[in-house]
C-alpha positions in Angstrom: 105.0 112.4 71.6 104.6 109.5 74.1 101.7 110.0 76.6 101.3 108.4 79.8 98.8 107.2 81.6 97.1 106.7 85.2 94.3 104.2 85.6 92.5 103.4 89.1 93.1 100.9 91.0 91.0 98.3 92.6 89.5 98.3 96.1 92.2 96.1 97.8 94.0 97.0 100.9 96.9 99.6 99.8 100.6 98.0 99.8 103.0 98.4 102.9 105.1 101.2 100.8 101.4 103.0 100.2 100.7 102.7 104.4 104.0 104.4 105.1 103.8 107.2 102.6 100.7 107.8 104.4 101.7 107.7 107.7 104.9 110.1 106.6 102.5 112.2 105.3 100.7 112.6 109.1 104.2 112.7 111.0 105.1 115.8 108.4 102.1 117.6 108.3 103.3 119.3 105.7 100.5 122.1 105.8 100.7 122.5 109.3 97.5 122.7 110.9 96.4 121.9 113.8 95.0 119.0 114.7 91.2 118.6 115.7 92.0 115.7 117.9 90.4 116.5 121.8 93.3 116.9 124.5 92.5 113.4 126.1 93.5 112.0 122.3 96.2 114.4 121.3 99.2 111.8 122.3 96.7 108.6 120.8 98.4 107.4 117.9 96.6 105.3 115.3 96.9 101.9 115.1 98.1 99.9 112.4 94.7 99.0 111.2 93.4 102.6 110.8 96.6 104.1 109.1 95.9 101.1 107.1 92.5 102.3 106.7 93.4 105.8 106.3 95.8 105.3 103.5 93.3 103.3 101.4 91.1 106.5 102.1 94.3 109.0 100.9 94.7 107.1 97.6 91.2 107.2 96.8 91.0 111.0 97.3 94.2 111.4 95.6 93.1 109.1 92.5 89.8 109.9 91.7 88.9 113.3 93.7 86.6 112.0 96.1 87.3 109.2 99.3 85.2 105.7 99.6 82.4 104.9 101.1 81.7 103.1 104.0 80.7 99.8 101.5 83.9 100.1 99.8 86.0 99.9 103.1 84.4 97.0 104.3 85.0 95.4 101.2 89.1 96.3 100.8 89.6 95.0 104.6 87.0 92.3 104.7 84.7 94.1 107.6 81.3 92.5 107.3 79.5 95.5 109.4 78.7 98.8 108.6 79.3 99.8 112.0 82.9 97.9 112.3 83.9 100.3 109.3 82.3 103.8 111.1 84.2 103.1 114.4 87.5 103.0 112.6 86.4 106.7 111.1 85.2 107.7 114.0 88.9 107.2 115.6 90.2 108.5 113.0 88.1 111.7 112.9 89.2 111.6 116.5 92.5 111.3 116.3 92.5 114.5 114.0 93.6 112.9 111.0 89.9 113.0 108.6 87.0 114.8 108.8 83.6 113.7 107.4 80.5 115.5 106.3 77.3 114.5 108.0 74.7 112.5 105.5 77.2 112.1 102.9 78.8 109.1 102.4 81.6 110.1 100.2 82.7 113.8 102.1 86.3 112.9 103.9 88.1 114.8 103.9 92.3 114.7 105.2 93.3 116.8 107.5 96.6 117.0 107.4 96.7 117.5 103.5 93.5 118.6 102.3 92.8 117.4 98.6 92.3 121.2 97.4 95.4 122.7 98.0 97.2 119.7 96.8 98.2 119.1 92.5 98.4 121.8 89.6 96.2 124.3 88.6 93.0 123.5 86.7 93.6 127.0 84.1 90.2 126.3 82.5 89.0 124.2 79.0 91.1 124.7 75.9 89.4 124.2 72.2 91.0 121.2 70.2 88.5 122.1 67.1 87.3 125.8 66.9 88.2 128.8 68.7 86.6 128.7 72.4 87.7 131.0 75.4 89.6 129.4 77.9 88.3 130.2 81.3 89.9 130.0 84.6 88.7 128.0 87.3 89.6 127.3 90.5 89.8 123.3 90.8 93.1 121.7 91.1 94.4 118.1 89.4 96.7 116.4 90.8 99.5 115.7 88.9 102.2 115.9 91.3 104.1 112.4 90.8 104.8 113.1 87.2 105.0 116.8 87.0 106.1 118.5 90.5 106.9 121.9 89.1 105.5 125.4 89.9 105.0 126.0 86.5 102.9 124.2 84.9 99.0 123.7 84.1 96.3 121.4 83.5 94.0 122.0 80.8 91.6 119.5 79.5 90.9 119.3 75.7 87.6 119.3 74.0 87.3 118.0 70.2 89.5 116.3 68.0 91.9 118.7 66.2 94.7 117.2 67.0 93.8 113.4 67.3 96.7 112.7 64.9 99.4 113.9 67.8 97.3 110.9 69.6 95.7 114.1 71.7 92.0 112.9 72.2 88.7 115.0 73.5 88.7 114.4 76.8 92.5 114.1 77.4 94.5 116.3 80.3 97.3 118.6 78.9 100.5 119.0 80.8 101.4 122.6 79.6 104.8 124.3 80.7 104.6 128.3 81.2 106.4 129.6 78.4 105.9 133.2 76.2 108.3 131.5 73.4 108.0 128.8 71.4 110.0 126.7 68.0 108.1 125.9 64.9 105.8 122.5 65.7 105.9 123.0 69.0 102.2 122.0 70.0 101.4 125.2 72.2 98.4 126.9 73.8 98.2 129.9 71.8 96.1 133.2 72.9 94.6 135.3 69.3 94.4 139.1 69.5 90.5 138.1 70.5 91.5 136.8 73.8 90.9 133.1 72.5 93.1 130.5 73.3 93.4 126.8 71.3 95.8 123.9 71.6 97.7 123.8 68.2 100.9 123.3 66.7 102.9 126.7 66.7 104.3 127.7 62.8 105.3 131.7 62.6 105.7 132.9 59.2 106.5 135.6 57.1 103.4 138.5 58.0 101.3 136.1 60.0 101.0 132.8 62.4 99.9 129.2 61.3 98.1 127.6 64.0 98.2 123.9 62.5 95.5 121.5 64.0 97.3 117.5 63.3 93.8 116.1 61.8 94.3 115.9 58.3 90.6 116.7 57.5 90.9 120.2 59.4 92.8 123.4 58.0 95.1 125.0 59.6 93.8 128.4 61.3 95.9 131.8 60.3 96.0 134.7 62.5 98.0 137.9 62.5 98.8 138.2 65.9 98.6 135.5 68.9 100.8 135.1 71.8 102.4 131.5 73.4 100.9 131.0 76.7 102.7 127.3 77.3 104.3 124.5 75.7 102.6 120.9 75.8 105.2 118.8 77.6 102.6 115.8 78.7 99.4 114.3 78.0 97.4 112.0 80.8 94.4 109.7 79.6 92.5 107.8 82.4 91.0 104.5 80.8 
């Protein structure tokens, strides 16, 4: 199965097409709230320099979870003081498009598309080696350019039972919702004990074959157990 990736990029000033998704993004306002901006400011529209500013802020939350901080912005648009870089959030926290937490560096967040409602549901950890419950949870990855479907799920494996499928510990699983499945299909199974793992799918005669592809594992054997998705992509960030 190929597998694709998504690596971070570099602090440098986000490309023209990355400024204007951005700014598409604020004219939508595709969650439709309501802007915090004060009514003198309601009709101020941002310059060119902070949407600038304010996209290179929307990648970093959409890449890595969180947005940059004030050291990180100076360096991407080459703004030697601290202050410089506070003034442009400042009018942008003004203009209603970020809000910031007090005495943390890293809490903005975006207003018109807050980072929590945004990607696929985080459904919990799945075992890649033994048995292990897989617990729900309420985080959400984002996903969205590769996989913009209702539904699917993240889950992120733990161990090495099915390295040889180039599925690592560590990796994000694309799964699709599905209660069927064809032999080999790599599926997240649910056992008659409420356990879920991330194997390949084999139903035989009076039981199922749960097949981990490591070649020094053997394959687990259960009576019942029921498909809760298919694996239709794997994400590795290096």
């Amino acid at each position: 199965m190929s597998k694709r990736k998504i690596t971070a990029g570099p602090n440098t000033r986000p490309k023209p097409r990355r400024v204007a998704a951005a700014a598409a993004a604020v004219r939508g306002n595709p969650l439709g709230l309501q802007s915090k901006a004060a009514p003198d400011d309601a009709g101020d529209a941002p310059t060119e320099r902070q949407m600038e500013i304010y996209a290179f802020i929307r990648d970093k939350i959409h890449s890595r979870g969180y947005g940059p901080t004030v050291r990180e912005i100076g360096q991407a648009f080459k703004i030697r003081s601290p202050n410089g870089v506070v003034c442009h959030l400042k009018a942008l926290e003004r203009k209603g498009l970020i809000t910031r937490g007090k005495n943390m560096s890293r809490a903005i967040e975006l207003v018109t598309e807050p980072a929590h409602l945004r990607g696929l549901p985080m459904a919990g950890w799945v075992a890649a080696g033994t048995l292990r419950a897989a617990e729900e949870q309420s985080e959400r990855i984002d996903f969205e350019s590769l996989f913009n479907r209702d539904n699917h799920f993240v889950l992120k494996v733990m161990g090495d039972s099915m390295i040889d499928a180039q599925i690592a510990d560590g990796d994000w699983v694309v799964i699709q919702k599905k209660q069927t499945a064809h032999a080999g299909d790599i599926v997240v199974a649910q056992t008659e004990d409420g356990e879920a793992t991330l194997k390949q799918w084999f139903p035989e005669r009076d039981r199922i074959r749960l097949q981990p592809a490591n070649s020094a594992m053997k394959p687990i054997y259960v009576r019942n157990a029921r498909v809760l998705g298919v694996l239709v992509g794997v994400v590795r960030k290096t």
